[in-house]
N, C-alpha and C positions, 0 to 999 in steps of 0.2 A: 424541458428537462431531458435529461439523456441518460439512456436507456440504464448507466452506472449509477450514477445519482438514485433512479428509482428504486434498484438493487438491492441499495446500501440503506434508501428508508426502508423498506421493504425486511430485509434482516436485523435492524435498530426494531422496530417495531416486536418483530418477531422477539427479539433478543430480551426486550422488556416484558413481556407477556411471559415469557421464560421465567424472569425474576421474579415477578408478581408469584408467579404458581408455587415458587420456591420458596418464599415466604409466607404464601398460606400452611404450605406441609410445613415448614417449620415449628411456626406458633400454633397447629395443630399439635405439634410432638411437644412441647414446651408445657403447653396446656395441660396433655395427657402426665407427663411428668410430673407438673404440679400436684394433678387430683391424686398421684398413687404417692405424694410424699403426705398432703394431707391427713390419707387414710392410713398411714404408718405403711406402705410396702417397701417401700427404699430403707434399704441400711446400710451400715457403713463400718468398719474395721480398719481398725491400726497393727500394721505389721512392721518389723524390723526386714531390713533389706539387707542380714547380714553380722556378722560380726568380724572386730579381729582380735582377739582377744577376748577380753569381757567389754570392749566397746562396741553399741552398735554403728552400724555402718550408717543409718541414717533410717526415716521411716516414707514406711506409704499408706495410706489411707486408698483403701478397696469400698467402693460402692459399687452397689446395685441393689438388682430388686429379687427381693424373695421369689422364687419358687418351688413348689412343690413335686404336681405333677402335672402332666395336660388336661387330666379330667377331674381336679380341682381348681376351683378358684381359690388364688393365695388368700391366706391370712397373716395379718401383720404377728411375728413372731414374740413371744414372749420374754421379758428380758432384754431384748436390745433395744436400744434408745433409736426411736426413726427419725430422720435427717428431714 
């Protein structure tokens, strides 16, 4: 093998190991997301993007996650339907 060849496995390897890790953090975050829509902290809103007249322009749908403060832990809000 020459010296390019072992290089190229050598950064293939690497590169894979790369992905691997990247898809642990992912389905980490994914996971995390899941539990906080479970326990109601995600919520979500319909906004109008506008008008021209009395038509709207179109809509958007805003999520995220409640919060508070930093020295609370959220509570799922009263009132809005959690996603």
């Amino acid at each position: 093998m020459t010296k390019i060849d072992k290089n190229i496995l050598i950064e293939y390897s690497d590169a894979l190991a790369r992905v691997k890790i990247l898809r642990e953090q992912l389905q980490k975050k994914e996971d995390h997301l899941d539990r906080l829509r479970e326990h109601g902290y995600v919520v979500a809103d319909t906004v109008t993007k506008g008008k021209r007249g009395k038509k709207p322009l179109g809509t958007a749908v805003i999520m995220g996650i409640q919060y508070q403060s930093p020295r609370e832990p959220p509570e799922p809000m009263k009132g809005v339907t959690p996603f």
